[in-house]
N, C-alpha and C positions, 0 to 999 in steps of 0.2 A: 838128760839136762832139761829143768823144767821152766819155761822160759812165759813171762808177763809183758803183755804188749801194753803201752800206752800210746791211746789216738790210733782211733780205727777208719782213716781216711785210705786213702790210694797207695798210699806208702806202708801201711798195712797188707792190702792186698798182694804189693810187689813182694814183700817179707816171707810172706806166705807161700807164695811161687816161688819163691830162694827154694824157702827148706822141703819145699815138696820137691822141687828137682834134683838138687844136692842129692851125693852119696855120701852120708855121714860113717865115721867108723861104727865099729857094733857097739863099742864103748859107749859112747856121747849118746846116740837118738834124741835128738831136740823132739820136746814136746811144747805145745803152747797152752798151757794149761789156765789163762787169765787174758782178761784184755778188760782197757779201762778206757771211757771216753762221754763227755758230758754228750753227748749226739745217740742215743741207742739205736738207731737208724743209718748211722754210717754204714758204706759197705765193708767193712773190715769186721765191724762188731755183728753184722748181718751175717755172713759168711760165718764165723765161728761160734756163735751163739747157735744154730742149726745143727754143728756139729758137738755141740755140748758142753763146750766152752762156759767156763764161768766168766758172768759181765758186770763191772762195778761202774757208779759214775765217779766214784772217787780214787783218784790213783795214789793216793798218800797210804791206802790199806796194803798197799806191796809192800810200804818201808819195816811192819812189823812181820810180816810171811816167814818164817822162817823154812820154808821149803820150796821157796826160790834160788834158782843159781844164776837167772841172767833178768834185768828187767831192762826191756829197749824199747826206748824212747824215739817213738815215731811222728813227734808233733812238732819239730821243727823250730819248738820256740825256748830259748838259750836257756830264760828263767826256770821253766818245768825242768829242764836237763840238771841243772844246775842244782836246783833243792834235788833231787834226785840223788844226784852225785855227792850232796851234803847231809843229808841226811839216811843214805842207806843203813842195813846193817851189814858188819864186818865179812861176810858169808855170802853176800849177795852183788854181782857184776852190774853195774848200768853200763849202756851202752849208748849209742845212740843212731840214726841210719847207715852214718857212715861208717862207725868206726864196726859196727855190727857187719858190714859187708866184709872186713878186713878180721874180722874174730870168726866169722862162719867160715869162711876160707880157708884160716887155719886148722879147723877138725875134720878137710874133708881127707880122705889118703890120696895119694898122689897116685895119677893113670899112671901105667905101664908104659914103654914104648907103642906096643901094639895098640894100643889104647886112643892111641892119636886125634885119629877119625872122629870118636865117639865123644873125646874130650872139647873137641875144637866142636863138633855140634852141637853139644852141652853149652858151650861158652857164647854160641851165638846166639840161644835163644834166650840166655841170661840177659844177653844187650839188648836184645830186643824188647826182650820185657820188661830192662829198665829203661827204656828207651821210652815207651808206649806209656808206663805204669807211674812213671816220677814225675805227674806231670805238677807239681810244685815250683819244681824251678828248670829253668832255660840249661838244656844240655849242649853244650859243643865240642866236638871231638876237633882238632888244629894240628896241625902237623908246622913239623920247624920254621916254615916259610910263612907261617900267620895265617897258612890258608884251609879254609874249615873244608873240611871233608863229612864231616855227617852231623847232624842237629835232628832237635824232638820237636815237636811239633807247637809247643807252645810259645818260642822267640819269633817265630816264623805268622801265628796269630796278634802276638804285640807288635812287631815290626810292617806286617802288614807286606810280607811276599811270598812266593811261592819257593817250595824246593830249589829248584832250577836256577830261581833270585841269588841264592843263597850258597849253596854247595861250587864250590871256587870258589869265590869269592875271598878277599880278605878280613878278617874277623873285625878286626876296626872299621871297616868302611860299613859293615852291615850294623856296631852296635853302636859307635860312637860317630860316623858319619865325615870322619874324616880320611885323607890318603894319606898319612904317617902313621906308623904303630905307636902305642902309648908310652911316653915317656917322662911325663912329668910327674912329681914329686906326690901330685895330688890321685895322679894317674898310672901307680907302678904298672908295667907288664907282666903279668905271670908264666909268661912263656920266658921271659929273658930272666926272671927272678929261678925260674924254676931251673933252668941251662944252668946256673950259677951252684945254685943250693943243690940239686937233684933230690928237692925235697920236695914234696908235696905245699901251696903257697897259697897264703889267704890275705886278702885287700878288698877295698871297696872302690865300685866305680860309677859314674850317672852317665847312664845309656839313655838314647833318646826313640821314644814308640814313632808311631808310624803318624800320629799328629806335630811331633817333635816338642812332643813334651818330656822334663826331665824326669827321672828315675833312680832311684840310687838301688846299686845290687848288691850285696853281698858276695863274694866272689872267693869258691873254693877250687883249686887247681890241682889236679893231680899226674901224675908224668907217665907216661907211655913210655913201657923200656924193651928195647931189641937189640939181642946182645949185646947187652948192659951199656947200650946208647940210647939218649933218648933221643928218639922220634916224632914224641907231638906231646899234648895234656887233653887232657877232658876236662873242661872247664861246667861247672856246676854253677849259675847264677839266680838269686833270690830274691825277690824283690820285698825292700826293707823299707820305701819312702813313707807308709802310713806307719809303722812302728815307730821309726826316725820321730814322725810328726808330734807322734802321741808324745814320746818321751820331752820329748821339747816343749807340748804343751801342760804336761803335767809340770815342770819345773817351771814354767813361768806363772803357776798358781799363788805361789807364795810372794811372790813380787806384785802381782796383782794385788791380794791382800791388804799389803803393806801399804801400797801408793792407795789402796781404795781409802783405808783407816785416816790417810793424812789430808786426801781429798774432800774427806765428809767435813773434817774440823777446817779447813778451808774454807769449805762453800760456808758451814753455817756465821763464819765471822763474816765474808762479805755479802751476805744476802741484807742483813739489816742495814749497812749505809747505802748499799746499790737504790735501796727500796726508798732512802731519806732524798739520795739526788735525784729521783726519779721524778718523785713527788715534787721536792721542792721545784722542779723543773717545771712542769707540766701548769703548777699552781701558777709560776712567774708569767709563763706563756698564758695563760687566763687574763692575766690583765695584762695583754699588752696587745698593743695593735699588730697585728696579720706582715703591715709594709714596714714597720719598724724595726731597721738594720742588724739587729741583736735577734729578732726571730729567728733568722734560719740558724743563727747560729746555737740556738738554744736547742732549737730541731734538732743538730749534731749531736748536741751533748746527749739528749733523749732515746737517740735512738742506738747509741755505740751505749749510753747504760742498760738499754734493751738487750741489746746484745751480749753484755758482761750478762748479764741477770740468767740470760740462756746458757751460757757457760755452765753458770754457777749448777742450773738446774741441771744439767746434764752429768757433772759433778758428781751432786747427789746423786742420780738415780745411778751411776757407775759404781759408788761410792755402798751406795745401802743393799743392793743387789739382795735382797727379800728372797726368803724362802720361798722356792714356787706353791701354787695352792694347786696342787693336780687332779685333774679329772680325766676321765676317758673322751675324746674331742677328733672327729674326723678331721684328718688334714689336708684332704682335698678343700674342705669347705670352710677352712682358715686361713688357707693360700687365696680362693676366691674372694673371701672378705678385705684380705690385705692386699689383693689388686685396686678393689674397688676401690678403699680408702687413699692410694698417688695418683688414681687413673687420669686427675685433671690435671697433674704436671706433668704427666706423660702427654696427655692430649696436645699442653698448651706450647711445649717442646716439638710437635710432629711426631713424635715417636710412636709405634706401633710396638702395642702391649700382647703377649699371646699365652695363653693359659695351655698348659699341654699334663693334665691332670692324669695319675693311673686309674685304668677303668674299675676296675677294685677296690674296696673303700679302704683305706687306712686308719687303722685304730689304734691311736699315740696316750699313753698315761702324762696329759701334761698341764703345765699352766698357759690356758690356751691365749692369757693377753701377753704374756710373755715372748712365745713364739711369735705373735702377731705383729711383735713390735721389731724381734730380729729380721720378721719378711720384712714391714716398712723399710727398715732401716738399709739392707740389701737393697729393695728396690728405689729408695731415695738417691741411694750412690749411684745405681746403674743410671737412672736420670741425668746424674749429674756428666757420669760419663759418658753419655751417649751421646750422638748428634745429630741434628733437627731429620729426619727421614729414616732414623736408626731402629733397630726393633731391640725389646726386651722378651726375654722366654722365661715365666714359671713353672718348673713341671715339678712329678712327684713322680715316683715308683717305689718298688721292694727291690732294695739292695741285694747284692749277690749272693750275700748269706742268707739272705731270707728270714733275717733277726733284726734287721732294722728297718727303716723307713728314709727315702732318698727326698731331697727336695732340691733343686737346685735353681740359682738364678741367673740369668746368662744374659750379658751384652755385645752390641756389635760397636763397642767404643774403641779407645785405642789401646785397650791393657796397660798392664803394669810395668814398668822396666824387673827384670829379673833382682835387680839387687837393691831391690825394697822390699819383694813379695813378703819376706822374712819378719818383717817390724811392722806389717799393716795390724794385725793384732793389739800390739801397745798402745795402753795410755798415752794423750796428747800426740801420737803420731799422723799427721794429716798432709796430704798433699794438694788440697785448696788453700786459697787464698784464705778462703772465712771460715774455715771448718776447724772442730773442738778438737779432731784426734781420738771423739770419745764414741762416736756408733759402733764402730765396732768393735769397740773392747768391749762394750755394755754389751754385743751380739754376743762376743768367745764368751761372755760370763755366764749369761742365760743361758746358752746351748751347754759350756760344761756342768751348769746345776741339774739338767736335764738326764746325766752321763749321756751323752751325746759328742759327736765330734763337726769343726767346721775347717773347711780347706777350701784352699782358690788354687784354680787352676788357669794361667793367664801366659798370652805370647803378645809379645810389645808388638802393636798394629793389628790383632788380630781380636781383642774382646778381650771378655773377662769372665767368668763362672762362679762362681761361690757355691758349695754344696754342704749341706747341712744334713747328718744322718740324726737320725734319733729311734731308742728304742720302740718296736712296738708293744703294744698291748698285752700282756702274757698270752692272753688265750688266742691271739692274731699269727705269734708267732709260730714258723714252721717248725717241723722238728728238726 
């Protein structure tokens, strides 16, 4: 059996250790004679590439192979799977991690009675090594009573406890932080779904870290059976909240669009009589005496047409959203610039400003007045949210892939309520008194022309964050 790996991550590695411990019949002998992954450097593609392995960065060259029997997909991500599965040829199996665990299984021969011993320590160091090895997503082993008897080590680093924390405990009290098991419509249980079906069950649910921030997981379930009752699941959870984002923010592209195109013909019809009352205003007030009862109120009208005229302008620049003009531009030394340029409304607020820079330079391909103006506009809001003795943080670092570049901007104001975080992106949506609704859509537009992504991450009474990724540099970025 001649088998093509794609995505040479950890889940590669575990794959590997499968079929090297396995006893396959003499029939089958899986061989892995391919592995694909934009990363040459992963450990999966490291590991087989050593042994001889052939290495592509393109996994689309398996759909023509005709001397493949199995290609399994170890990259976790639905769409790769999916062209996969739709485009094979007729001759060749895709698989994917899971259902690969459950196709390996069936070609191994089945132990003997005698065999027992040998079998069952076979099986424990399978769990172990998938235990150790999957470190992708949050493993929980439950037993009928909701109460988790074994977990990997990665829920245990997002949730922020130890083993001990953890092991008894009830599953819901450690992921969702409540003392009732899940039952709502939005929240099925996979434990009561799985009693039910004695199928293996999949739902989504938003578990809270050890900040008490949301999460949305992806949630696959599968049934523990002893003599043919079930016992507990192994609950498999993923965390889906930056996919979720994306896909959300790629669909409000075209809405953006539309409201930018009706915007522009907006603004340009009222900028020319905004500009006639303004005038005309300013002219009257020329001749007229300073204590004459119509002054101040001519004042009024001047300065709410100042006001429209901002709009208007804001409008436009929402509206025109220009091609960026990109250069290569340190982003340490653009965050510094766009501190100095609020620094005097922070000052003149009390507010304590703090630059917290990577000591590493960052090299971003960008339009550096463009970013410049997302930082302003970030740190304009935090001003406005903050309160007189409050502090502002801009830092930067190398995001965890080490492909992009971090920026984020953080206040100690009162955050967001939860059920707005969702519309702070849109057009006119604003939660002051005097404000356009437009900073930070003009913010989403710049940063997605960048292909860049922006998210907040906010607890009502607790602050607010805003983090901005943006590609680096080709030749900055890791391998």
């Amino acid at each position: 059996m001649k088998i093509a790996i794609v995505g040479g991550g950890s889940r590669c590695l575990f794959f590997i250790n499968i079929l090297a411990t396995y006893r396959f019949s003499s029939e089958v002998q899986p061989q892995i004679v391919a592995i694909a992954d934009i990363d040459p450097d992963a450990p999966g593609v490291k590991h087989l590439v050593e042994r001889g392995v052939y290495y592509t960065d393109d996994y689309s060259e398996f759909l023509t192979r005709e001397d493949l029997d199995v290609v399994l997909d170890l990259t976790g991500d639905e769409e790769i799977f999916t062209y996969l599965c739709k485009e094979r040829n007729l001759l060749t199996t895709v698989l994917n991690d899971e259902t690969g665990l459950i196709f390996f299984e069936g070609y191994r021969p089945r132990e003997c009675a005698g065999s027992r011993q040998l079998n069952f320590k076979r099986t424990k160091q399978l769990c172990d090594l998938f235990f150790t090895e999957l470190v992708n997503e949050e493993v929980f082993v439950i037993d009928t009573s909701f109460t988790i008897i074994d977990v990997n080590n990665l829920p245990l680093q997002k949730y922020g406890l130890e083993r001990k924390d953890v092991i008894g405990k009830h599953c819901y009290e450690v992921t969702h932080r409540v003392k009732e098991p899940c039952s709502s419509k939005a929240h099925p249980c996979p434990m009561v779904e799985i009693q039910k079906s004695r199928q293996p069950y999949r739902c989504t649910h938003i578990h809270y870290d050890k900040e008490g921030h949301r999460i949305l997981h992806s949630i696959s379930a599968y049934p523990i059976f002893e003599a043919n009752k079930i016992v507990g699941i192994v609950e498999l959870a993923r965390d889906i909240t930056w996919e979720t984002s994306l896909q959300k923010s790629f669909g409000d592209q075209e809405k953006l669009s539309a409201i930018g195109r009706l915007a522009a013909g907006v603004a340009h019809e009222l900028n020319n009589p905004l500009t006639t009352v303004l005038t005309s205003t300013m002219l009257i007030q020329e001749d007229m005496d300073p204590k004459h009862p119509d002054y101040e109120e001519l004042d009024l009208v001047k300065n709410e047409t100042l006001r429209c005229r901002n709009i208007v302008n804001n409008l436009l620049n929402f509206a025109r959203q220009s091609k960026p003009i990109k250069q290569d531009a340190d982003l340490n030394e653009i965050v510094q610039s766009s501190m100095a340029l609020i620094r005097k409304q922070a000052d003149f607020k009390n507010i304590v400003m703090k630059c917290d820079t990577c000591p590493e330079k960052l090299m971003v391909y960008c339009d550096r007045d463009q970013i410049q103006q997302c930082l302003i506009n970030l740190g304009l809001n935090a001003i406005d949210a903050t309160a007189p003795g409050g502090r502002i943080t801009f830092s930067t670092a190398l995001a965890d892939d080490e492909k992009m570049a971090r920026i984020s901007v953080a206040d100690t104001g009162e955050g967001l309520p939860l059920n707005i975080q969702d519309s702070i992106f849109e057009p006119f949506f604003t939660t002051k008194e005097t404000g356009t609704g437009l900073g930070l859509s003009i913010t989403h537009g710049f940063v997605k022309q960048h292909k860049g992504f922006i998210g907040l991450e906010s607890t009502q009474g607790h602050g607010a964050t805003f983090t901005i990724r943006l590609p680096l540099k080709r030749e900055e970025t890791h391998a």
